[in-house]
C-alpha positions in Angstrom: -15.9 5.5 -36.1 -12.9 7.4 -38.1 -9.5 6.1 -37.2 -6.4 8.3 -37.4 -3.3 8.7 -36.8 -2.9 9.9 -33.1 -1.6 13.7 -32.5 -0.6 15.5 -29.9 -3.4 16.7 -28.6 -5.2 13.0 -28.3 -2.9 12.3 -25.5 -5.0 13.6 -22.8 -7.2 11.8 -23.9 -5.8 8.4 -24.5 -4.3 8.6 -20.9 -7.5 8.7 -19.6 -9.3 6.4 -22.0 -6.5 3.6 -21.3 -6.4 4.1 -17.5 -10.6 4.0 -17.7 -9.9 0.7 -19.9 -7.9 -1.5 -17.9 -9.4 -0.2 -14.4 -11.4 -3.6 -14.2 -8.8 -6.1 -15.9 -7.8 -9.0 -13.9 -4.8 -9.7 -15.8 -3.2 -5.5 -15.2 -0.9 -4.0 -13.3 -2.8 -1.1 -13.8 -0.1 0.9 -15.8 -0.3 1.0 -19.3 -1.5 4.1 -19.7 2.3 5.2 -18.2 3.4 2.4 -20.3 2.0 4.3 -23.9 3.6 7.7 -22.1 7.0 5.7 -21.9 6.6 4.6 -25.2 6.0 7.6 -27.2 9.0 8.7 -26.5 11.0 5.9 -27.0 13.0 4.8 -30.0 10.7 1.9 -30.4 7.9 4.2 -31.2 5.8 4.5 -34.9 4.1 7.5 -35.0 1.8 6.2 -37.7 1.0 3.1 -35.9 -0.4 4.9 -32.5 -3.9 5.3 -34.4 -7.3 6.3 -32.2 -10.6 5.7 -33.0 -12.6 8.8 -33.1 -16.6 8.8 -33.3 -19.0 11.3 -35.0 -18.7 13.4 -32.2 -14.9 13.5 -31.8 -14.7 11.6 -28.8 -11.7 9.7 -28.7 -13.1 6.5 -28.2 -10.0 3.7 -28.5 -6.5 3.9 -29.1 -3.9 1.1 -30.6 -0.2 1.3 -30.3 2.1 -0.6 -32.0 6.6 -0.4 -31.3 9.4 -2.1 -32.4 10.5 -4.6 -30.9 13.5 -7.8 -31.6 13.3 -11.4 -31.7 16.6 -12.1 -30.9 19.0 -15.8 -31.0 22.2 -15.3 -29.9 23.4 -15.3 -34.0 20.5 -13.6 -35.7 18.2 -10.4 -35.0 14.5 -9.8 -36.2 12.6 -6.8 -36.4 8.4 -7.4 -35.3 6.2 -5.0 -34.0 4.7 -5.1 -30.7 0.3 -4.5 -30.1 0.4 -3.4 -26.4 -1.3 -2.2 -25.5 -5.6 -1.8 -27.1 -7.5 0.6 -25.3 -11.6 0.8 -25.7 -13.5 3.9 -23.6 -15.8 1.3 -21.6 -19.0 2.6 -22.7 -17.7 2.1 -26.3 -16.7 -1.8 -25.4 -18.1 -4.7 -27.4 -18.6 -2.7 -30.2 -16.0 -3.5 -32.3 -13.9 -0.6 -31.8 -10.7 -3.0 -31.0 -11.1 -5.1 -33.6 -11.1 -2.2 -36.0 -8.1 -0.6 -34.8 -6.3 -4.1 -34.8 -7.3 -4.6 -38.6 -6.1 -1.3 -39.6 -3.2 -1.3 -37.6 -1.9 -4.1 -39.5 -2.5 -2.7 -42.9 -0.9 0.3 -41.8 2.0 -1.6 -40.4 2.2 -3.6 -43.7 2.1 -1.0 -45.9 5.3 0.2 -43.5 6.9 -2.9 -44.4 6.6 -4.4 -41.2 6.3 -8.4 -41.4 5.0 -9.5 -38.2 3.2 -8.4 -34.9 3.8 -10.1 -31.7 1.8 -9.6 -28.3 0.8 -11.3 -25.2 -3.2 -11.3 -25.1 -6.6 -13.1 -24.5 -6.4 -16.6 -25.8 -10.0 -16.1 -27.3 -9.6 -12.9 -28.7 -6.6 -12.3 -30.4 -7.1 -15.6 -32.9 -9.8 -14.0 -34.4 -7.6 -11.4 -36.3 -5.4 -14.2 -37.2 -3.0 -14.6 -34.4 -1.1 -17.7 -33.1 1.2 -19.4 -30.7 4.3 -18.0 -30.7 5.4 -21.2 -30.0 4.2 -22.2 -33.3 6.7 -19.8 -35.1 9.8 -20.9 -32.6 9.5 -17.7 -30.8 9.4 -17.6 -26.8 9.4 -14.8 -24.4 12.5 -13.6 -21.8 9.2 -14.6 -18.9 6.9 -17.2 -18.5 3.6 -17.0 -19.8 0.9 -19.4 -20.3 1.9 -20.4 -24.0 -1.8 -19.9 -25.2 -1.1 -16.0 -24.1 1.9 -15.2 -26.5 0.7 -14.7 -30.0 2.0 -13.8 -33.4 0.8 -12.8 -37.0 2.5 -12.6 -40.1 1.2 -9.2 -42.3 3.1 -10.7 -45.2 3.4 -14.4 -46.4 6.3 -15.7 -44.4 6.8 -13.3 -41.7 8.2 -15.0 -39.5 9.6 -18.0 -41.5 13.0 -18.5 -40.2 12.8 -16.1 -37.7 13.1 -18.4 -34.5 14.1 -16.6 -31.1 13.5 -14.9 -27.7 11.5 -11.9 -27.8 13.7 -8.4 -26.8 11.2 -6.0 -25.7 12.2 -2.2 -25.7 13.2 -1.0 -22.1 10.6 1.1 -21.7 8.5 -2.5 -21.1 10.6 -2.9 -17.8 11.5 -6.7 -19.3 15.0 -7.5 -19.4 
């Protein structure tokens, strides 16, 4: 698997790869491949952190995006990064593919000088790369969640030290 930098004329491709994705999934409302649409054109949107993992063939086989987004409380505003959402082609599922997007996401983001990723995820999947309770970091979300779904990293030593608040999603999230 190569991953890149995602261009214009992946997003055919991701549309369909991301709707294919999350076709199954319980926990979906079905609409995150209109959600990386919204997104791309948004002000919260990194082009260098919407990366896709291409196999030998060129088939796009997974797609990450990560976007700004605030932790905000009431004196002080953070800048993080959201992950929402990962996309794996199903017949390339369980092979890793997610897990190498995440990992290079991050570097990629760090080397952007980005300090921290927040997302809401699979309690047993996300820790793995490193990720815990937002609630460990004093960081909550403007919903309820189960608290073992919200989940942070710090990409640099203290991240997120200090940085106590409610998450502020861009709008194209549909989350006030």
């Amino acid at each position: 698997m190569t991953i890149r930098k995602e261009e214009v004329k992946d997003y055919e491709a991701v549309f369909k790869l991301t709707e294919e994705a999350f076709r199954d999934m319980e926990h979906s409302d079905h609409q995150e491949h209109f959600l990386v649409e919204k997104l791309r054109k948004s002000e919260a949107f990194i082009p260098e952190l919407s990366l896709v993992a291409e196999d030998e063939h060129g088939i796009v086989a997974g797609h990450i995006l990560f976007t700004k987004l605030m932790i905000e409380n009431g004196l002080e505003t953070f800048e993080s990064l959201a992950l929402a959402p990962v996309s794996v082609k199903p017949d390339f599922q369980n092979q890793g593919i997610g897990g190498q997007l995440i990992r290079e996401g991050h570097l990629r983001a760090q080397k952007l000088g980005y300090q921290s990723v927040i997302l809401i995820g699979h309690e047993e999947y996300y820790p793995r790369f490193g990720y815990e309770k937002t609630s460990n970091f004093g960081i909550s979300f403007p919903f309820d969640i189960p608290e073992e779904n919200g989940m942070a990293i710090e990409l640099v030593e203290d991240g997120l030290k200090n940085k106590k608040g409610r998450v502020k999603y861009p709008k194209e999230f549909g989350i006030d």
